[in-house]
C-alpha positions in Angstrom: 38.7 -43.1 11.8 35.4 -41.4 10.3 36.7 -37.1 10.7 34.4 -34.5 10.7 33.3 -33.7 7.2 32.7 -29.7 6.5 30.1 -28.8 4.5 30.1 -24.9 2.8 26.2 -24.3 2.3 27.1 -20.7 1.2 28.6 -21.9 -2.0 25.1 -23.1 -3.3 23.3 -20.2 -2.3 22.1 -17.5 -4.7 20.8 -14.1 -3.8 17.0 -14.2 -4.5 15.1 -11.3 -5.7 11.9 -9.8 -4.3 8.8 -11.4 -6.0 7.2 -9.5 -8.4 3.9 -10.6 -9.7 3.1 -9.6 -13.0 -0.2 -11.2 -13.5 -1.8 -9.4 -11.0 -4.0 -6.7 -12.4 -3.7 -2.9 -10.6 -7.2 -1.2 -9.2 -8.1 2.1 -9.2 -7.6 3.9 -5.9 -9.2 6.8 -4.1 -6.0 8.3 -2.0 -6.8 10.8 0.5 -4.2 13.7 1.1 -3.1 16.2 3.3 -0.4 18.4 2.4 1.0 15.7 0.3 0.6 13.2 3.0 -1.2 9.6 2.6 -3.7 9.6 5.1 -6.4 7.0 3.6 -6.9 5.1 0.5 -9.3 2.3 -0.8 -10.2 0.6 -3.9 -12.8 2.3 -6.1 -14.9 -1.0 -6.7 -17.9 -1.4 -4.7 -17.7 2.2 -3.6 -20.8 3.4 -1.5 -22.9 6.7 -2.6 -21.6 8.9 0.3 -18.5 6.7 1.0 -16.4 10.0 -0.3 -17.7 12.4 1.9 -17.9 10.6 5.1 -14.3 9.8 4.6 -13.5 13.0 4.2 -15.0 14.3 7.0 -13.8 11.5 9.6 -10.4 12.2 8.1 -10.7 16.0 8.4 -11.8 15.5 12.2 -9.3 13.1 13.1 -6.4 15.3 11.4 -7.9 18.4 13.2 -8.1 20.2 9.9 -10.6 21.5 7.6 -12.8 19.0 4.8 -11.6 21.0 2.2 -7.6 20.5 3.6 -8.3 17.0 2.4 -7.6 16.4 -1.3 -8.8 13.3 -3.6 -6.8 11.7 -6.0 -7.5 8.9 -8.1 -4.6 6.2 -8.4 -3.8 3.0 -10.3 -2.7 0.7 -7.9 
């Protein structure tokens, strides 16, 4: 008579790390703070001519808070 056969799958299995892709180059990033706090970042290529200060001012009236509550920082990414 022909059983059930029991195959263990777990045996073959190996814990996988996360993927971590070295080739790909890091950007230069302008992050947008408040006390500390991420509010908004983007890449620093293909920036516009007023792109800074409109950001900083929709982020200042969307965080009820002052323009100059905002800080800049430039990141590599």
């Amino acid at each position: 008579m022909g059983g059930l056969r029991r195959v263990d799958k777990a045996c073959n299995m190996r814990p996988t790390a996360k993927s971590t892709d070295s080739t790909k180059k890091k950007e230069l990033w302008k992050v947008f703070r408040k006390n500390r706090k991420e509010l908004f970042a983007y890449t620093v290529r293909g920036e516009g001519e007023d792109e800074e200060e409109a950001t900083i001012s929709l982020l200042a009236y969307e965080n009820h808070c002052r323009e100059k509550d905002i800080h800049v920082m430039l990141e590599m990414r």
